[in-house]
N, C-alpha and C positions, 0 to 999 in steps of 0.2 A: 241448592240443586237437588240435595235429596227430597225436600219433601215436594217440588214440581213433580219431581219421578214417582212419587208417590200418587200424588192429584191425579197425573197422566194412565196410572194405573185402577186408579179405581173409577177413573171415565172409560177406559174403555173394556172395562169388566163392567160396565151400568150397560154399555152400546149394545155390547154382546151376549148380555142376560135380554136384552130388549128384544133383540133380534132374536135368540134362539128360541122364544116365547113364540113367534110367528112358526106357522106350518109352513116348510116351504112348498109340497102336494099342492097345497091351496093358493099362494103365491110365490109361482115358484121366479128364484131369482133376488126372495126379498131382502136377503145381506146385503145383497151389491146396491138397491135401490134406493135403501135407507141410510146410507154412506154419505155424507155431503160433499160438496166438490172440493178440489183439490186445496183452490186458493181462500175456500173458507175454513176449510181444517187448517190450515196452515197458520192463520191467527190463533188458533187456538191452541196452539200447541209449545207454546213461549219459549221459542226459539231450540225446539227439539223435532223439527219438521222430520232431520231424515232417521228418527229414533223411529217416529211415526209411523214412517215409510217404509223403514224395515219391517213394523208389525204387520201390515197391513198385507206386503209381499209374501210375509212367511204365510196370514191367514189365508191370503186366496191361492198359496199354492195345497194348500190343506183343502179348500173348496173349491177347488175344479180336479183335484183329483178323487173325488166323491162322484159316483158315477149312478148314483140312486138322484142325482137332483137335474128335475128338467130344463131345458130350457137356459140353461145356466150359463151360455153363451151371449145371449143378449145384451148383457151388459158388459161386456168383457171390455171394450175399450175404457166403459167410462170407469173401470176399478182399474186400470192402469196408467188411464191418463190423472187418477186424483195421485198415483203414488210418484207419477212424473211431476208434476205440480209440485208436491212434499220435497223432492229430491230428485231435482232433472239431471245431474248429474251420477246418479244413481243407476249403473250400467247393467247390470242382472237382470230385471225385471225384463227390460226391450225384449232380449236376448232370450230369454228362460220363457216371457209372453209369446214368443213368436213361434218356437218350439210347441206348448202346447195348442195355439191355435192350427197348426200344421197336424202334429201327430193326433191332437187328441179331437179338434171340434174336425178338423179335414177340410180347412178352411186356406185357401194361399191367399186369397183377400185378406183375410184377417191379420193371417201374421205380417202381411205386408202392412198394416195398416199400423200395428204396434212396432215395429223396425221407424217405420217414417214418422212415428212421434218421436224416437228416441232422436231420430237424425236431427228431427226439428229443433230438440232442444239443445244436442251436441254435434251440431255443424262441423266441429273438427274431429269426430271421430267417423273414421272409413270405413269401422266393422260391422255399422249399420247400412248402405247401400250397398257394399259388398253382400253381408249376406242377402239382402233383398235379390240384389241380381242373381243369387245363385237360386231363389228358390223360384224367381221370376221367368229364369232359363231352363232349369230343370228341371222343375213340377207344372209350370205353369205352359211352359212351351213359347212363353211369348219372348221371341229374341229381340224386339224392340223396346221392351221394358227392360229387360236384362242391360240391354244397350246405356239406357240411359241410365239404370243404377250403378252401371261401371264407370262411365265417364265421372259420373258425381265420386265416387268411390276414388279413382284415380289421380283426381285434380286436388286431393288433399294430402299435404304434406305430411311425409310420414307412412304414405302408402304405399302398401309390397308391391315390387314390383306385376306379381301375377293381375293384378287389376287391370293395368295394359291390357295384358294380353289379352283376359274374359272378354274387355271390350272389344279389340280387333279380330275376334273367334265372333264375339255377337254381330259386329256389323258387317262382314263375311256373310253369319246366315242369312240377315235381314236386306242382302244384294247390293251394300253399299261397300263396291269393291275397291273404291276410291280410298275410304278412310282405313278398310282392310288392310290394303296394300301400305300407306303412307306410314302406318301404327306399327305395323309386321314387320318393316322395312328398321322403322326407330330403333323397334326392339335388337332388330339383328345386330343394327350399329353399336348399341349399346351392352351388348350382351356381357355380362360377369363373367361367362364361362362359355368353352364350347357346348354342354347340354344345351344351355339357352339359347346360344347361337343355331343349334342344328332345329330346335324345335320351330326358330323363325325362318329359320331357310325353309322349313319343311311347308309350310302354314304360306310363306309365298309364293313356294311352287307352283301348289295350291289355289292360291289366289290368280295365279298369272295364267296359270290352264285352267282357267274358267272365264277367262276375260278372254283370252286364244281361242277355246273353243266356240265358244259363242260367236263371235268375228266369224272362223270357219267355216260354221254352221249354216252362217247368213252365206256365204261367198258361194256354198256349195248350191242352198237353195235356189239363188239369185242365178247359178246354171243353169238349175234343173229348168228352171222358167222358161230361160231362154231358149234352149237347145233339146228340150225334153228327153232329156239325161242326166246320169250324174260325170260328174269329169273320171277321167281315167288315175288321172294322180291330180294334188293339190296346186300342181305347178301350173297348169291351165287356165286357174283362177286368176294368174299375173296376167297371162297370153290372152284372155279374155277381157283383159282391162275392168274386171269387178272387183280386183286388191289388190293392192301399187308392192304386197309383199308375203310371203308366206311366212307366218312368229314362228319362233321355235321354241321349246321350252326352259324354262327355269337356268338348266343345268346345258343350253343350246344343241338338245336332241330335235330332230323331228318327229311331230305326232303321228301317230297309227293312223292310217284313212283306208277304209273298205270299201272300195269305190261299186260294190254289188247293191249294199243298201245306204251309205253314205255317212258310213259312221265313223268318227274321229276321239280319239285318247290319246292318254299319254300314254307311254312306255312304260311308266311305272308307276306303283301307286303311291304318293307323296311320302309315306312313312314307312317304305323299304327301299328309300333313295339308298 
């Protein structure tokens, strides 16, 4: 064993005197280029792949925190997918790649792109789609990617409960009030504690005065058409035969209606119930 450890040491004291002979000015990026892929290091490294893979991690977090080299983002995937290859179960790199393509290249593609290796190759761990969804929701703005990395996130055993929720918060925003409400509702039934419980009651109040008000909205315009006005109160909408009922909310208050410009709320706002 020693003297592999040995051998392994002085290949990659050859790689690295090889490579630091290269200007990188000239070509920049050439450490990462001249790296071979993952599954062919891997033979070569006589069954010390994630010794490897540790080196390799420590190196490039030593070379992309160098900020004199350009360009140095180009390869980024393919020096994390050789150290996922080496050692796919090897959880740091995803997590610690993701981070620097975020803060350091400003890149939410990228980290997502290093999260979704890590997923690929550890299918049963949740802290890669989760984190995707969080930076998918909150830097990126896209609630339907955020959506699906919660759902995936979610449906693995072992996952916190807040994955639910991200997802019934995500498809909320992306107007899928349906699965909102069905996820919101789970949550409340199953809540640990009243915190949990009040945050799902709050979240389908929420949910349900947006599906109400929309309903309203139409009821009121579908007057204004008719009678070129707006109704005096809500109630007219029954007497009108354009809504068999008037909802009321969450907590069974009736909504605010301004019958001057025709605007309709709740009473309160969901998180000072």
């Amino acid at each position: 064993m020693g003297l592999v450890l040995v051998l392994l040491a002085i290949s990659f004291m050859g790689l690295k005197l090889k490579l630091d002979r290269i200007q990188r000015k000239k070509v920049p990026g050439s450490s990462i280029i001249y790296i071979p892929s993952g599954k062919y290091l891997k033979l070569a490294t006589f069954g010390y792949s994630s010794l490897v893979a540790d080196i390799i991690y420590i190196w490039a977090i030593q070379y992309y925190s160098d900020q004199t080299i350009p360009n140095k983002f180009d390869y980024f995937v393919h020096i994390f997918s050789i150290i996922s290859e080496l050692d796919p179960k090897y959880v740091d790199p995803y997590e610690v790649g993701a981070l620097i393509a975020f803060y350091d290249a400003k890149d939410i593609a990228l980290a997502l792109k290093i999260l979704d290796l890590g997923f690929a190759k550890n299918p049963s761990y949740w802290i890669f789609p989760l984190e995707a969804g969080h930076y998918a929701q909150l830097y990126k703005k896209d609630f339907a990617l955020a959506k699906e990395y919660f759902k995936k996130a979610m449906d693995i055993p072992g996952a916190p409960a807040i994955a639910k929720r991200l997802y019934a918060n995500a498809s909320f925003r992306v107007n899928d009030v349906r699965t909102a409400w069905e996820t919101w509702l789970e949550v409340y039934k199953t809540a640990p504690d009243e915190q949990i419980r009040k945050i799902a009651s709050n979240h389908l109040y929420r949910v349900k005065a947006a599906v109400d008000i929309t309903t309203l909205e139409y009821g009121v315009a579908k007057f204004r058409e008719k009678y070129g006005r707006n109704p005096l109160d809500l109630s007219q909408l029954i007497r009108a035969k354009i809504l068999p009922l008037i909802p009321k909310d969450f907590d069974g208050k009736d909504y605010l209606y301004d019958p001057k410009v025709g605007d309709i709320k709740t009473q309160v706002v969901p998180w000072k119930r």
